[in-house]
C-alpha positions as CSV (number, residue, x, y, z in Angstrom):
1,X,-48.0,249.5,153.0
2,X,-51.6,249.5,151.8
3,X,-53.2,246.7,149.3
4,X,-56.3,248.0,147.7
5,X,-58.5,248.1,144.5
6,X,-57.5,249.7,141.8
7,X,-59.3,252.9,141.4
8,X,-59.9,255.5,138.7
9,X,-56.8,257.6,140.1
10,X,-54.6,254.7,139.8
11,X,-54.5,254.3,136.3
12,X,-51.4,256.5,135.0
13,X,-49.5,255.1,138.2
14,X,-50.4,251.3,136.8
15,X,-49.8,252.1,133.5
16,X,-46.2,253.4,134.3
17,X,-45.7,249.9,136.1
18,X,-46.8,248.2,133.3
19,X,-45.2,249.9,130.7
20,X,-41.8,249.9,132.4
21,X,-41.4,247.9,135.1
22,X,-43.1,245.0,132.7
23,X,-41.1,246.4,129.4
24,X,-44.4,247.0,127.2
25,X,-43.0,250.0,125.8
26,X,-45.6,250.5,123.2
27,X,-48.4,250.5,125.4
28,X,-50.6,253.3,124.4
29,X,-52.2,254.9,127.8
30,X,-55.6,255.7,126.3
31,X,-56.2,251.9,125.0
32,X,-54.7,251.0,128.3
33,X,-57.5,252.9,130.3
34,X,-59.7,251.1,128.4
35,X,-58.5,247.3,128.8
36,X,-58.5,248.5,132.6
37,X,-62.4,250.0,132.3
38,X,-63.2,246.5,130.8
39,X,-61.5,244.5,133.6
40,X,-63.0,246.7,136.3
41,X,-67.1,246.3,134.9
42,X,-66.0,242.4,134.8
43,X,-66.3,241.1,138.0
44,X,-63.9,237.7,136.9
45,X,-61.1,240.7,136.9
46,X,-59.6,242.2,140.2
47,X,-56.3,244.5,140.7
48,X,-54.8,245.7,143.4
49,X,-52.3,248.0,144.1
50,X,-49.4,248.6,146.5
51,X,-49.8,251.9,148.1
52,X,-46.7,253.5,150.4
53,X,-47.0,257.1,151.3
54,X,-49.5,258.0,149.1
55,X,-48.1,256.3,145.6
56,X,-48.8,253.2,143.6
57,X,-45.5,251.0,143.9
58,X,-47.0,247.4,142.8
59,X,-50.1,246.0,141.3
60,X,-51.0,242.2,140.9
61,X,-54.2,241.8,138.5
62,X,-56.2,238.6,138.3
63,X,-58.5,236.7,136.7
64,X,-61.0,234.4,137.5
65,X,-62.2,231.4,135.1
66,X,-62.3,227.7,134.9
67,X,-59.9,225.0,133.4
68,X,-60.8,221.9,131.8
69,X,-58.1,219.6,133.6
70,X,-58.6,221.2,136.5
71,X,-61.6,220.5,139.7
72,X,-62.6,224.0,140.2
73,X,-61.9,227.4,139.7
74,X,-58.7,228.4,138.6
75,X,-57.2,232.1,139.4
76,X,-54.5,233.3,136.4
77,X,-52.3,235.9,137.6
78,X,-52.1,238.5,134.8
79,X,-49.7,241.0,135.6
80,X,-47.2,241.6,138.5
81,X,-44.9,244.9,138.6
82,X,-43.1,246.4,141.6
83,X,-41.6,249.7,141.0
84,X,-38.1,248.9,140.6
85,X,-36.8,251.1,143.8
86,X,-39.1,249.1,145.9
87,X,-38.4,245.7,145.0
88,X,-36.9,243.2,147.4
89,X,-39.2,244.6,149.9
90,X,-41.5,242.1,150.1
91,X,-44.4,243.8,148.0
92,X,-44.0,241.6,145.4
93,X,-44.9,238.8,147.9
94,X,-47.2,240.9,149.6
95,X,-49.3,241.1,146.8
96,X,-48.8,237.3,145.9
97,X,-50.2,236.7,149.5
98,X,-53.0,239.2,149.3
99,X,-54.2,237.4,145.9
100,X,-54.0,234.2,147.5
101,X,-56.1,234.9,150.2
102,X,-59.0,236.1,147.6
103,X,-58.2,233.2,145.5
104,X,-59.0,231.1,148.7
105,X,-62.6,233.1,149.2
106,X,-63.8,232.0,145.7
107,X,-63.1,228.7,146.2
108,X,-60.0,228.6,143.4
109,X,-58.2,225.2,142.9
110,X,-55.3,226.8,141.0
111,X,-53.1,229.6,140.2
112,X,-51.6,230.3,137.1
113,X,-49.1,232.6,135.9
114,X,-46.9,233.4,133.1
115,X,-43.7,235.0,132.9
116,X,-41.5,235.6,129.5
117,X,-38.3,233.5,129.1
118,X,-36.0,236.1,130.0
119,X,-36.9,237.5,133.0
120,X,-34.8,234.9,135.1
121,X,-35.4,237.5,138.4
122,X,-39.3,236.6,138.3
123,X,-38.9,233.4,138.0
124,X,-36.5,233.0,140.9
125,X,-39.4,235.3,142.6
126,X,-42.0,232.8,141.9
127,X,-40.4,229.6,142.9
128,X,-39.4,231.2,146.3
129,X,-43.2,231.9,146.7
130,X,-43.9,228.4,145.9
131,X,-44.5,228.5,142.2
132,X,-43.4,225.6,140.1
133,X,-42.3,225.8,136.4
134,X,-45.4,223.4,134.5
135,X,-44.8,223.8,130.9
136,X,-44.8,227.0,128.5
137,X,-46.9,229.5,127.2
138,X,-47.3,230.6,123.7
139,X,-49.3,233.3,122.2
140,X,-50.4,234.3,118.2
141,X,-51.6,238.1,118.2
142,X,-52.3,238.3,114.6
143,X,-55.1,235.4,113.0
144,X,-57.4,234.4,110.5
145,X,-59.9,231.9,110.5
146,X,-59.8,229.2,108.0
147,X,-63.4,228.4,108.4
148,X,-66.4,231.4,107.6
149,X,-69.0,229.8,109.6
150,X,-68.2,229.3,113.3
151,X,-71.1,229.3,115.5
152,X,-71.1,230.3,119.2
């Protein structure tokens, strides 16, 4: 097995991990592209992928940033997907281990990671990679401001 950047090629690969493997069925493959395009000009954003015999089988994204009750850099974990016929192979960890190691060379104090309530399997996946369960996440897609003047 191979861990690498993602490249150009990779993306329909990814995007079928993501959209399956992950369960975003509404994903829409040309906004996708673009989220990835973003990431990759951003240099706060890595992903890698899995590669055996020439395929995309995993990917682990990242993202670099800072926390305010945390010394240090923190590294958020922003997607994890192992082709279903390849998991319990160890490229799930593989990848964990891979991103830990370039968490350590940019001096990150933390990594986070979220996983949704019902996928029990991850979670299992994270604790035996020495993960532990710190509180939960919550997300609003859809806002308005209350105020009209916000300044940057």
């Amino acid at each position: 097995m191979l861990i690498r950047k993602i490249e150009e090629v990779d993306y329909q690969d990814v995007y079928q991990l993501v959209k399956y493997e992950l369960g975003y069925q509404n994903l829409e493959f040309n906004k996708f592209c673009w989220r990835l395009d973003q990431m990759f000009q951003d240099t706060n954003y890595q992903i890698y992928v899995a590669i055996i015999d020439y395929r995309v089988v995993g990917i682990i994204g990242l993202m670099l940033g800072w926390g305010l009750e945390i010394e240090g850099k923190i590294m958020r974990i922003i997607a994890l997907a192992v082709e279903h016929r390849y998991q319990g192979q160890k490229i799930g960890s593989s990848l964990i281990a891979y991103s830990e190691q370039y968490a350590l060379s940019k001096q990150v104090s933390a990594i986070t990671v979220n996983s949704g309530l019902e996928r029990r399997r991850a979670h299992e996946f994270y604790k035996k990679n020495d993960y532990y369960k710190k509180g939960y996440s919550f997300i609003k897609k859809k806002f308005k401001t209350k105020t009209k003047n916000i300044s940057a």
